[in-house]
C-alpha positions in Angstrom: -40.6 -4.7 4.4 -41.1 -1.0 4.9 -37.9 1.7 3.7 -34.6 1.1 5.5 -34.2 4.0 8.5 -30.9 5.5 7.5 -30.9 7.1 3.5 -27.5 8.3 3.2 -26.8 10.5 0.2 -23.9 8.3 -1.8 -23.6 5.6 0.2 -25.1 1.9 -1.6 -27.8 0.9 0.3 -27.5 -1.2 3.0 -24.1 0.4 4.0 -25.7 3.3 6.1 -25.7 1.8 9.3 -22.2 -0.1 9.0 -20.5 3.7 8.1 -21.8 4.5 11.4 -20.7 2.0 13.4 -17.4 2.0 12.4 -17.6 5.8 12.5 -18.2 4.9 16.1 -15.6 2.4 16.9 -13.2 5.2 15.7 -14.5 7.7 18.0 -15.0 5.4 21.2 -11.2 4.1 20.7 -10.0 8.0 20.7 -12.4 8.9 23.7 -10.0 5.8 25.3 -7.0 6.3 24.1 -7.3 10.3 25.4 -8.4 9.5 28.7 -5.3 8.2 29.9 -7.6 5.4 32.1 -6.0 1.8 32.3 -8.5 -0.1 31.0 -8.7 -3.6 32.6 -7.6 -6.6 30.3 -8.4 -10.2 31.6 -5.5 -12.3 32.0 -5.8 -14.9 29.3 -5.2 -18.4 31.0 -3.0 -19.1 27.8 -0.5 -17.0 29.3 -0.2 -19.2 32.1 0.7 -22.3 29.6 3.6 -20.2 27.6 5.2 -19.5 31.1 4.9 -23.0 32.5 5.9 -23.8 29.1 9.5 -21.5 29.1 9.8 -23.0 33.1 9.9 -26.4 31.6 12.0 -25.7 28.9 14.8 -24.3 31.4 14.6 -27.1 33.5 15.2 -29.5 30.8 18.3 -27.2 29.4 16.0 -27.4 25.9 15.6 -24.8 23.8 12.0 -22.6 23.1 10.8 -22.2 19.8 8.1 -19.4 19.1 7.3 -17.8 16.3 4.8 -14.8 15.2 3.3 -16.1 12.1 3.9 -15.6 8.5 3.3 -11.7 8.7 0.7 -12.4 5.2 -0.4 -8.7 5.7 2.9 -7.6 7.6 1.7 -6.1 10.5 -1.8 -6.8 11.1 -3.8 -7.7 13.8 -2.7 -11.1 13.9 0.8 -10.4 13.7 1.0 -7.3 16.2 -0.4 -9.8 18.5 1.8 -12.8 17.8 4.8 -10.0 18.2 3.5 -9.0 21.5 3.2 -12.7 22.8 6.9 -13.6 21.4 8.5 -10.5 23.4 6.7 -12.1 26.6 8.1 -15.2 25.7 11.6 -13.8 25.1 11.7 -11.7 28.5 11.0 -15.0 30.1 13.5 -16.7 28.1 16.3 -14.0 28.6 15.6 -14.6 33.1 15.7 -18.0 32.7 18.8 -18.2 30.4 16.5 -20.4 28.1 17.7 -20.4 24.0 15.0 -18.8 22.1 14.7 -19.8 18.5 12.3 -17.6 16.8 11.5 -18.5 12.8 10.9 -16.3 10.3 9.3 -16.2 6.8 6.4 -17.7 4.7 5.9 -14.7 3.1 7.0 -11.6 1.3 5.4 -9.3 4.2 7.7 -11.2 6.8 11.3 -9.7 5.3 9.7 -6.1 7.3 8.3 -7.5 10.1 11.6 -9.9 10.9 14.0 -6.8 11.9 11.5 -6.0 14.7 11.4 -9.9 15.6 15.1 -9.7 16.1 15.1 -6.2 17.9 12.3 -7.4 20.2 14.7 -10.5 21.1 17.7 -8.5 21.2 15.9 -6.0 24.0 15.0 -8.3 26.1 18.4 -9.8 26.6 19.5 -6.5 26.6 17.5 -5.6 29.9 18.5 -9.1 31.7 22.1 -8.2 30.9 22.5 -11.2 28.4 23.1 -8.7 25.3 26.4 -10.7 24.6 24.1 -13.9 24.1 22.5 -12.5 20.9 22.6 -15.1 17.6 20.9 -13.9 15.0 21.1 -17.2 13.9 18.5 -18.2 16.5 16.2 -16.2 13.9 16.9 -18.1 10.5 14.6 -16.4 7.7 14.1 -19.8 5.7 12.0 -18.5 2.6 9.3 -15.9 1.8 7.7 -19.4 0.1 4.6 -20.5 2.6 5.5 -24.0 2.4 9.5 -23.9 2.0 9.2 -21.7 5.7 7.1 -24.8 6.5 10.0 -27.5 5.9 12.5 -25.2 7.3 10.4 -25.3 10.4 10.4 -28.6 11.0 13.6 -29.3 10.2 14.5 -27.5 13.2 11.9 -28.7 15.2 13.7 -32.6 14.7 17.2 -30.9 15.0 16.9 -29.1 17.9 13.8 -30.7 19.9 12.8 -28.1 21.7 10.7 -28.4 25.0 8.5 -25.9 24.2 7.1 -24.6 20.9 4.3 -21.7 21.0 2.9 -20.6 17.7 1.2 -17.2 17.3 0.3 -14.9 14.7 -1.4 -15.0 11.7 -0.7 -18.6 9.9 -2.8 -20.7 7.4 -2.5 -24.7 6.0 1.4 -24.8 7.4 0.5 -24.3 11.0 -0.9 -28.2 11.2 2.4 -29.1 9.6 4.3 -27.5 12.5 1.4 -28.4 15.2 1.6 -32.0 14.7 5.9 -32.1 14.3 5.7 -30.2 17.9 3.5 -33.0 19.1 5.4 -35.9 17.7 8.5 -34.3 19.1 7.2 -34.5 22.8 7.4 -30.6 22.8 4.7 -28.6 24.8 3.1 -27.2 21.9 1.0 -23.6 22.1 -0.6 -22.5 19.5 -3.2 -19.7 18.2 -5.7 -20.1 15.6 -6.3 -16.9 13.4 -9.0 -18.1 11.4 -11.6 -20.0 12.9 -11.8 -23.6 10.4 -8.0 -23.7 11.5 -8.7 -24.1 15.6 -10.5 -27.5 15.5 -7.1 -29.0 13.7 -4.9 -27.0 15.7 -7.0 -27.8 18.9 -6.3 -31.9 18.0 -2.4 -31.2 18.1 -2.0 -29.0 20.9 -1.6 -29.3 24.2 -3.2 -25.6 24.5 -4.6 -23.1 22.5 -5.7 -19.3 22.2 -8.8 -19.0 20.4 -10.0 -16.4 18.3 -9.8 -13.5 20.2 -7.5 -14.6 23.0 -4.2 -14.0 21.0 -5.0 -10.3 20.6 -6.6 -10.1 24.2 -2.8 -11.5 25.8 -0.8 -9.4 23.5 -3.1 -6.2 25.0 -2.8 -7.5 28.7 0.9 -7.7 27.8 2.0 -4.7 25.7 0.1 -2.1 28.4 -0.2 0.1 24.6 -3.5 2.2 25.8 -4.5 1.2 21.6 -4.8 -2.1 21.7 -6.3 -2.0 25.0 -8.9 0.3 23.9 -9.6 -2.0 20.6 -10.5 -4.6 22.9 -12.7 -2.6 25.1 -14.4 -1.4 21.6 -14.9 -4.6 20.7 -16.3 -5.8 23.8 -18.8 -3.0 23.8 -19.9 -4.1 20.5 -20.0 -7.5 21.0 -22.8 -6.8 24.0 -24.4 -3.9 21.1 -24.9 -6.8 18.6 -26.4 -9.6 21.5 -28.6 -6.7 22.9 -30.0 -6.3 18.7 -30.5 -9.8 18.4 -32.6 -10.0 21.3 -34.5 -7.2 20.8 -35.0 -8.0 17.2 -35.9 -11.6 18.4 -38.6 -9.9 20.6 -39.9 -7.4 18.0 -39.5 -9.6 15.1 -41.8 -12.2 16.6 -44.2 -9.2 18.3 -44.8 -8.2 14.2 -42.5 -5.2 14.2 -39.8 -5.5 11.5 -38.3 -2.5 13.1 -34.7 -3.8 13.4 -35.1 -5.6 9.9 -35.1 -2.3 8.3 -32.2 -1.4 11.3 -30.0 -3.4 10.3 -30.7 -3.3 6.6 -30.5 0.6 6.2 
């Protein structure tokens, strides 16, 4: 194989072309973010579920549960989206007059993100004229221990049977836990996999699920924040950049030209 096509001085090698891209992504989410365009999001079907969810919930006079993960990171991707999904779910909540219980915890990170859980619930009362309905006991923080959050979960999954229980955010092992409670409980359960060997299981114990990207997709289509929205546009436009270098390299590769060998190796 001939000499990669990108030598940058004190960069290892094989890192050349990745320092650009990402140099890229930057740039093309500030073009976006400038512009002031809206950028169209698809509506995720998933979003369809969670409201049909809420409406079934307030028929029954049962309660919602939805929480936004165990915050591992604080706020990452994961859990930015799963926040963004849980004030949709709490604006529905709040119009229907539907009680929202949101859990908290499985982590350290989660003590900072659950004052913005409970402000997010709080608001959306607020703007339905409910404010007086605020529990912060509807928020319990049960432990910053993965699997003590876990029982604490459950427990108030069998004490409370909810008709609905949507699951967002980042989680890891303790979301099956919860999946399959929700399930035994006769609870619409609604659910997001973060990491891809966890959507198979979750997919088995839900009756719905947002997959991979679809969590972070909703919570742009939902927030209207011009930076998520131009993430997803980024990452669209690379997704259709890295398809276009497989063909072609397909093509070349197969031609005798290791041209996007040494592309992608530089």
């Amino acid at each position: 194989m001939g000499a990669s096509l990108f030598g940058i001085p004190g960069i290892a090698s094989g890192k050349s072309l990745g320092l650009l891209l990402d140099i890229l992504i930057v740039l093309i989410v500030i073009y976006y973010i400038r512009s002031g365009k809206k950028l169209f999001i698809r509506r995720v079907s998933g979003l369809d579920a969670i409201e049909e969810a809420v409406g079934r919930a307030a028929e029954m006079g049962k309660p919602v549960v939805c929480s936004f993960g165990i915050a591992w990171n604080g706020f990452d991707y994961w859990t930015m989206a799963g926040l963004a999904i849980m004030a949709h779910v709490a604006r529905l909540s709040a119009k229907t007059g539907t009680r929202l219980i949101v859990p908290t915890g499985g982590s350290t990170a989660s003590m900072i993100v659950r004052p913005v859980a409970e402000e997010i619930v709080r608001t959306a009362l607020m703007l339905e004229g409910r404010e007086d309905e605020f529990n912060p006991n509807d928020l319990p923080f049960m432990s910053d221990q993965q699997y003590a959050y876990t029982g604490g979960y459950i427990g108030i999954l069998q004490r409370t049977k909810p008709a609905a229980v949507i699951m967002t955010g980042s989680h890891a092992s303790e979301a099956m836990n919860i999946a399959e409670t929700s399930n035994a409980i006769g609870a619409i359960t609604i659910t997001s996999g973060s990491y891809i060997s966890n959507v198979a299981a979750l997919a088995c114990a839900s009756d719905y699920i947002l997959i991979g990207e679809e969590a972070p997709a909703a919570s742009a289509y939902l927030s209207d924040d011009p930076g998520l929205r131009s993430s997803i546009r980024c990452q669209d436009i690379f997704k259709w950049i890295s398809i276009a270098l497989l063909v072609l390299g397909l093509i070349t590769f197969n031609a005798g030209s290791d041209f996007f060998l040494r592309l992608l190796s530089s």
